[in-house]
N, C-alpha and C positions, 0 to 999 in steps of 0.2 A: 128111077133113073136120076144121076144126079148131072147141073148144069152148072156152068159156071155163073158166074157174079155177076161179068159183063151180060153173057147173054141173056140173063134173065132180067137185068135191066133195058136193055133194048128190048122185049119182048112184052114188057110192058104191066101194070099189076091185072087189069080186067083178063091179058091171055094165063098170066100165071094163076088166077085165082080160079078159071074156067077147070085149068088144068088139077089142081089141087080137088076141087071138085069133085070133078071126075073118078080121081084116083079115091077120094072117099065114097063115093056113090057103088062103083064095080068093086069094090073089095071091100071083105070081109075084118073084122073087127085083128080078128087071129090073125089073119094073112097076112095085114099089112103089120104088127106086132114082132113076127118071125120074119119077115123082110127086115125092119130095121133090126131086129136081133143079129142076125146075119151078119147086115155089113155098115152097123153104125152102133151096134151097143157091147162091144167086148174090146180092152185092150189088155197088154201082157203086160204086167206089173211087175217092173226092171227087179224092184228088189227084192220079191220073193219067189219071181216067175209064175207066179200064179193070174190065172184069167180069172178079169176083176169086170165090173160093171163100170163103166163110166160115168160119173154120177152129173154129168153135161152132156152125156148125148142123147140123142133123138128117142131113144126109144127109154131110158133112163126116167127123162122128163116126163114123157107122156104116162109110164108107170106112177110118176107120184102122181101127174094127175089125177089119172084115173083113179085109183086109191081113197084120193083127197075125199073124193065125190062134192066135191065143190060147185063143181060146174056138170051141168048136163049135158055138154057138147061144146068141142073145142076143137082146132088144128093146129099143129104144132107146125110152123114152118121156118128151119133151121139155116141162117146163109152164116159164110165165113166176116 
């Protein structure tokens, strides 16, 4: 689910971090992968039309991470 700017500033970091949480805890590695595939990691690339990988978004990022093997455990959390 995405929120906006405001609200997740009045909402505060201890609820959003509760929340993030969560969302790591109930879902699965893949699940949430193909979530952000879905509807935060492909845009149409004007000049050849082809669908292209965003090399800034959410799910983009978390791909190099995980890659990297840098780090053992991270969250990517992405505002405007």
């Amino acid at each position: 689910q995405t929120y906006s700017e405001i609200f997740l500033a009045k909402s505060g970091p201890n609820r959003v971090q509760t929340w993030v949480d969560g969302v790591c805890r109930y879902n699965t590695e893949e699940g949430l992968r193909a979530l952000l595939m879905q509807t935060h990691g492909h845009f149409m690339d004007e000049s050849d039309g082809e669908d292209s990988l965003d090399p800034w978004s959410p799910a983009a990022m978390a791909t190099r991470i995980r890659e990297s093997q840098s780090i053992e455990q991270c969250k990517v959390v992405v505002g405007s």
